[in-house]
C-alpha positions, 0 to 999 in steps of 0.5 A: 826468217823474216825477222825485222833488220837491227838498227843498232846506233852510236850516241856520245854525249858531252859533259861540262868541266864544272859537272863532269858525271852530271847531266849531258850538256848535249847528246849526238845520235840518230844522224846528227852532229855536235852543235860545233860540228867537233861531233859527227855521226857520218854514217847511220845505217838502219838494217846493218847492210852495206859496206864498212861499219854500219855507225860512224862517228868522228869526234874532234876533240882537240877542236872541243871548247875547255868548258867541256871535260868529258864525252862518253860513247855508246850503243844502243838497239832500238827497240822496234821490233821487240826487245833485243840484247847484244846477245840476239844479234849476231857479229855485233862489235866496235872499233875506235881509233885514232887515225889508223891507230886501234885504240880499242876493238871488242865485241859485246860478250860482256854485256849480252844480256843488255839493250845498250852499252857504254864502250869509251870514255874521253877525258880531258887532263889538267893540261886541256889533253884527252885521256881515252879510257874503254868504257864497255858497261851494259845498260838494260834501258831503252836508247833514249834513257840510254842517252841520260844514263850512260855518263854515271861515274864508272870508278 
């Protein structure tokens, strides 16, 4: 009772070819988009209420230039109101999909005791298609580290 709404946000970051687990070349979150519009947070919602999910992203890969070879999705709380984790806050969870197609759904079980989260690795192959991996790692960091962290190797 009276508790301050979670504000939980969807970040993707974007990796060059030549240095796949290096530093992002750039990072989309908090209402923004990808500088060639391939990456688009399309809904951003700050307390959790509404309709449908609370974070939406599309991300056009086919559309994405070949000097990048990687994107990286993830979550992470903010931190506001005090520290939370997964494990705080109920009916947490994502979707991804391809179209209608569910290419991975989980909640954040694994990782409750963590303030961020990895959930899906896209990799481009040899022959400029994607590979979709799920990727669910949970971070202890707050979401601005999050967003640097978040793309270390994860064999």
């Amino acid at each position: 009772m009276g508790e301050p709404p979670h504000d939980l946000d969807i970040i993707a970051a974007t990796y060059a070819a030549d240095d796949p687990y290096g530093s992002p070349v750039y990072v989309v979150h908090f209402d923004s988009r990808s500088p060639d519009g391939t990456i688009t947070l399309n809904r951003d919602s700050r307390t959790g209420q509404g309709f449908g999910f609370d974070e939406v992203m599309t991300l056009e890969l086919d559309r994405l230039a070949p000097v990048y070879a990687r994107v990286v999705v993830g979550i992470a709380i903010q931190q506001g109101g005090g520290r939370k984790t997964f494990g705080d806050i109920p009916h947490t969870g994502f979707r991804i999909r391809e179209g209608y197609t569910v290419l991975a759904e989980s909640d954040f079980a694994d990782v409750t005791a963590s303030t961020a989260a990895s959930v899906a690795e896209f990799t481009r192959d040899a022959s400029g298609g994607w590979d979709f991996r799920p990727a669910v790692r949970g971070f202890d960091v707050d979401p601005n580290s999050f967003a640097g962290a978040m793309g270390g190797n994860f064999t």
